[in-house]
C-alpha positions in Angstrom: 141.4 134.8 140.0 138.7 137.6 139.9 134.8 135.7 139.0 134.0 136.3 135.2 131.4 138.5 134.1 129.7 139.3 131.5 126.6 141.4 130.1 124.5 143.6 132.1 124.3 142.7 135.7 121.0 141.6 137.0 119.0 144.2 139.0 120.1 143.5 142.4 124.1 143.3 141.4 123.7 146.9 139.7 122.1 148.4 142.8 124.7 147.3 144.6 127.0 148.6 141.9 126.1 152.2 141.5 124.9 152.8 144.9 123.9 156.4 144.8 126.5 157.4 142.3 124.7 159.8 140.6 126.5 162.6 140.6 124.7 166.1 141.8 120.8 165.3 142.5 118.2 167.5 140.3 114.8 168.5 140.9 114.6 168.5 137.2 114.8 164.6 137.0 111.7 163.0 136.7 112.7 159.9 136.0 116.3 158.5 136.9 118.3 155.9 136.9 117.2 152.2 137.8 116.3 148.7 136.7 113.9 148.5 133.8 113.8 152.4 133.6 115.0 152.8 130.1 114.9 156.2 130.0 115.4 158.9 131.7 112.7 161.7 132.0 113.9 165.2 133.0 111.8 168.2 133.2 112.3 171.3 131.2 112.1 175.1 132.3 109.5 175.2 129.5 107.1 173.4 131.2 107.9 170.4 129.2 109.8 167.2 129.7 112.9 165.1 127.7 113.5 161.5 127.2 117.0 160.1 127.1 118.2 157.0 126.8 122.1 155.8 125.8 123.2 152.4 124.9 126.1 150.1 123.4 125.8 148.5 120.2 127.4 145.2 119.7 127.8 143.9 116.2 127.9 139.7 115.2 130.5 138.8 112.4 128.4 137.9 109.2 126.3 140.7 109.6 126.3 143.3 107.2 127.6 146.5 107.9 124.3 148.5 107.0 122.4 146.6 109.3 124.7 147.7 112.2 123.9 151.5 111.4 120.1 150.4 111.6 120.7 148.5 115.1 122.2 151.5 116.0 119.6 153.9 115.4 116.4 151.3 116.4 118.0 150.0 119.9 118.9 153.5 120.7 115.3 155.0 119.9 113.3 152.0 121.1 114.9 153.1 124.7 113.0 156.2 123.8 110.1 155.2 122.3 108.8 152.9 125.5 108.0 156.4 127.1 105.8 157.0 124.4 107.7 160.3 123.3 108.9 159.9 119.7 112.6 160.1 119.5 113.8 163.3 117.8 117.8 163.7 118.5 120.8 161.0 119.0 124.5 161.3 119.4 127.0 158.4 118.8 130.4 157.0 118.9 131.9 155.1 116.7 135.0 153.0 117.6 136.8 151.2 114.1 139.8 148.9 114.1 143.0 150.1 112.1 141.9 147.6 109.4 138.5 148.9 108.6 138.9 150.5 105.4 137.0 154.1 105.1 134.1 152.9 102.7 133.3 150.5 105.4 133.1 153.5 107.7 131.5 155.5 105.6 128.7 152.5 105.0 128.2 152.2 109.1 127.8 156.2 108.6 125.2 156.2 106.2 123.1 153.4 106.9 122.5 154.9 110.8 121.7 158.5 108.7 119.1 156.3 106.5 117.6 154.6 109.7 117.5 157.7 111.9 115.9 159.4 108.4 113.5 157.4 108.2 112.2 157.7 112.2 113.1 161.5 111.8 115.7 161.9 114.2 118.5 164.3 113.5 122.5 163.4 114.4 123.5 166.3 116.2 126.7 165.4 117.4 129.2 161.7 118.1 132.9 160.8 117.8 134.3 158.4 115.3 137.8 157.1 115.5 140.0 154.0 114.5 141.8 152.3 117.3 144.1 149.3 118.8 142.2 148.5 121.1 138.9 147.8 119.2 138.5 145.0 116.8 135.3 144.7 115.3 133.4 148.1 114.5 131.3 148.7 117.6 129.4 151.8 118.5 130.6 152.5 121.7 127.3 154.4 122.5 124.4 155.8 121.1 122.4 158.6 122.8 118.8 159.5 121.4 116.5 161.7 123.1 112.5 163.2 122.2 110.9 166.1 123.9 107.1 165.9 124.2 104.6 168.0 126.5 104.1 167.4 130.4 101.7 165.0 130.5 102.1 163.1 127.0 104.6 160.2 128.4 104.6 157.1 130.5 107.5 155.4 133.0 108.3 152.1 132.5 107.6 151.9 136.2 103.9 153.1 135.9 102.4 149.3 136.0 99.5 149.6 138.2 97.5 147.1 140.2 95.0 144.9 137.4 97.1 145.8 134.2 97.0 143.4 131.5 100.8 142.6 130.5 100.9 142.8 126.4 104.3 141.0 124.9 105.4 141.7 121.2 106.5 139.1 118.7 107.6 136.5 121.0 110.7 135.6 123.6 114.3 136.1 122.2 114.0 137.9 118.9 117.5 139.3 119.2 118.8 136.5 121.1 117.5 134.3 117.4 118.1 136.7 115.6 122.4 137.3 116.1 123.0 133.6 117.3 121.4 132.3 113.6 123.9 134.7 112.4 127.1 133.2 114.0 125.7 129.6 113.9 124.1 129.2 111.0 125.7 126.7 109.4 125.5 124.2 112.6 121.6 125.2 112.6 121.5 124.5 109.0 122.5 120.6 109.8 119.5 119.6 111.7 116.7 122.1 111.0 115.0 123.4 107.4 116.3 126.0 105.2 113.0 127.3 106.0 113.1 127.7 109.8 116.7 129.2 109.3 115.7 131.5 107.2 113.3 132.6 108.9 115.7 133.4 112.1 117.4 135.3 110.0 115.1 137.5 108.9 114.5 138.5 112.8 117.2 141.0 112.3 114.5 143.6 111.3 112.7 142.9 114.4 115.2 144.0 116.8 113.2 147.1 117.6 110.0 148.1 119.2 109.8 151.6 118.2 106.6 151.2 115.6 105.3 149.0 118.9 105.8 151.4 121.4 104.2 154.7 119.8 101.3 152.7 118.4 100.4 151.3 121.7 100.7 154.4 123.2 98.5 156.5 120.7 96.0 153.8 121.0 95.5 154.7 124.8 95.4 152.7 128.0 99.3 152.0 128.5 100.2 152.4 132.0 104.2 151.5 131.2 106.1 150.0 128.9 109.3 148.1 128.7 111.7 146.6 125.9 112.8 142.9 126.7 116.8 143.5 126.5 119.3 141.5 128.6 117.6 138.9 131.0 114.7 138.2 128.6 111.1 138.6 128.9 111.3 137.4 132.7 114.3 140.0 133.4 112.4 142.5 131.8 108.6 141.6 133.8 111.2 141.6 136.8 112.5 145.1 136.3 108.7 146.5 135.6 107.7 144.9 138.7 110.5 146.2 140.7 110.0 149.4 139.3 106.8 149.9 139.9 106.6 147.9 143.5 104.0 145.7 142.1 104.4 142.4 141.6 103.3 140.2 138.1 102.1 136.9 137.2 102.4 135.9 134.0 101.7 132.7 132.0 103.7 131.1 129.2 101.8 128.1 128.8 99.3 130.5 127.0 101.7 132.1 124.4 102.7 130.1 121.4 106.1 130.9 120.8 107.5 130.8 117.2 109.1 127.3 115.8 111.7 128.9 114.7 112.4 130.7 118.1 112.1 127.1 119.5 113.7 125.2 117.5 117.1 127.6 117.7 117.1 128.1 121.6 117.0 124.1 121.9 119.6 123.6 119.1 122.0 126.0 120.9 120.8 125.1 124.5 119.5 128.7 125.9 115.9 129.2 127.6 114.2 131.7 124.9 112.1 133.1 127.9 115.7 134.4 129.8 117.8 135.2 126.6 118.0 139.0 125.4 115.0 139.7 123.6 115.4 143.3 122.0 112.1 143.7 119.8 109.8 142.5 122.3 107.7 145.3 124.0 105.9 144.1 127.2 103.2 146.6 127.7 101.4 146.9 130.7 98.2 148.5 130.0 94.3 148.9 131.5 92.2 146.1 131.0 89.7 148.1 128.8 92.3 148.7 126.5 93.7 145.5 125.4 91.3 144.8 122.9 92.1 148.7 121.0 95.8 148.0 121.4 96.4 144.8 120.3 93.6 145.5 117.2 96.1 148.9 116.2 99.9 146.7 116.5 97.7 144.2 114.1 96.9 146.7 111.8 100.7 147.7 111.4 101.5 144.1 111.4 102.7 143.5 114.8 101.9 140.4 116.5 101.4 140.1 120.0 99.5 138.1 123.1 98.9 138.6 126.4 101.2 137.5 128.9 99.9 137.7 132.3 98.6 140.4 135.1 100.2 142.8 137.7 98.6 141.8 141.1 99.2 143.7 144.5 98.3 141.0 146.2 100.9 138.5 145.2 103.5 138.2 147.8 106.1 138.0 144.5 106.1 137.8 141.2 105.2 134.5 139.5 105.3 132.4 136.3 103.6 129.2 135.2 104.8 127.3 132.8 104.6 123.4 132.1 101.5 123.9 134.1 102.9 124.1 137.3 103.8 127.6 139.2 107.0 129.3 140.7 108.2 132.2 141.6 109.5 134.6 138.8 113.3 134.4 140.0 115.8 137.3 139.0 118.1 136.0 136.0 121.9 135.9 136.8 124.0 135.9 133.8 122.0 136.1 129.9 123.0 132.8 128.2 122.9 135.1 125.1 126.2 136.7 125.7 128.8 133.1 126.6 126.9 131.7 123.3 127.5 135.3 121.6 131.3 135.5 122.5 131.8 131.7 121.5 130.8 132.7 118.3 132.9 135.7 118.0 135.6 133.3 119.1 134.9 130.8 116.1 134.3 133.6 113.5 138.1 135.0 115.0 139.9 131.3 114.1 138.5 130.5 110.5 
């Protein structure tokens, strides 16, 4: 029997996975594919340069369609957004099962045209068709891309040696966010109303476009990187890789959310591992912290600061507990065998 797998693999499994797959090489690309390099940067006969970025979205049963079309829109340009160009284009595909009636189509259709509306991205082009094979509505991708001049843009691999690391929100806001969804009626036995509620309500955080371009105009930001599969550790990981520079970083000085506590231990997951779309890990110049962290508060973004890029580290590091380790690659997201458990529940009753 083959070895199960499931979600994104870590860093050094997709490396060994694509290889050098990547079709015909181009002088044009700037920035191609890798770990933690959400988008792509190509450069333009014009003199300047594109961001593009594609992803699946995965829905939870219980949530409502409209919020899908927003996921679709905000996970797509967040991949974007981390470059600091503002995302002005997307394309998507979207896969129905013979029973989904056409108004629930049409809601999935016009909820992504409110959300990309209100970013001001067009919809350019996409496929939508209903087959066997799917049985949930799923977007089976979602392509956005922004053009912006030469210079105006950052890699998610531009960490440099002395950046300050800058975290969003807190560990596992999608992760809290879709599992509350599918499990809230075993959360609702042993916590408050309250606390549930208020994992619910992290649906709207799944995104970190707002974060991204704020930081960005606020000046200073070296890279930045959104916190998907693997967690905030995956994601330091893949900016460390990226940039060849390793990071220390300290969760003993972040105070994570109750709720975000209280739902990782109820269902059994480490919220500093679990997917974490929403949280932007900024690594920015140390004269800047104060300017970026003082604009995401004006737009009502919370954040903290997380730790340090250091060349002379032999590896990346964490402490936590009070005692420190080295920052070890994740394997498998504990998001995803939760995730599918649920969808297995939702399927029987």
């Amino acid at each position: 029997m083959s070895e199960r797998r499931v979600g994104k693999p870590s860093a050094t499994r997709l490396k060994h996975l694509l290889g050098d797959h990547f079709g015909v090489s181009s002088e044009q690309v700037l920035v191609g594919p890798g770990p933690g390099l959400d988008a792509a940067i190509l450069a333009l006969p014009d003199g300047r340069v594109m961001a593009i970025a594609e992803d699946p979205i995965f829905p939870a049963p219980g949530l409502p369609l409209d919020l899908l079309g927003w996921f679709t829109v905000h996970i797509g340009a967040s991949d974007v957004a981390v470059t600091g160009i503002p995302p002005q284009f997307m394309t998507y595909t979207l896969l129905l099962p013979p029973t989904c009636a056409e108004d629930d189509a049409r809601t999935i259709i016009q909820s992504i045209s409110a959300a990309a509306r209100e970013l001001g991205i067009s919809i350019v082009g996409g496929h939508t068709g209903w087959y066997d094979a799917v049985t949930i509505p799923t977007v089976g991708g979602v392509t956005v891309w922004g053009i912006a001049d030469k210079a105006a843009w950052v890699s998610p691999g531009g960490a440099q040696d002395g950046d300050i690391i800058l975290m969003t929100k807190g560990p596992a806001i999608e992760a809290v966010a879709l599992l509350s969804v599918l499990y809230q009626d075993r959360l609702r036995k042993g916590m408050a109303e309250a606390s549930v509620q208020q994992m619910l309500s992290r649906v709207r955080q799944i995104t970190v476009v707002e974060d991204a371009l704020t930081a960005f105009r606020a000046g200073g930001v070296h890279a930045m990187h959104d916190a998907t599969e693997g967690g905030v550790f995956g994601g330091i990981l893949e900016m460390a890789s990226a940039a060849h520079t390793p990071a220390c970083v300290n969760t003993d000085a972040v105070a994570v959310s109750a709720d975000i506590v209280e739902c990782a231990k109820a269902l059994g997951f480490d919220p500093w591992c679990a997917i974490s779309e929403g949280t932007l890990l900024a690594s920015v110049a140390p004269e800047s912290v104060s300017r970026i962290r003082e604009a995401w508060n004006r737009v009502g973004i919370e954040s903290c600061e997380l730790g340090r890029f250091d060349a002379n580290l032999p590896c990346s590091t964490v402490c936590r507990n009070g005692t420190t380790a080295d920052l070890v690659e994740p394997d498998v997201d504990p998001f995803w065998d939760l995730f599918f458990a649920g969808l297995r529940q939702a399927a029987q009753e």
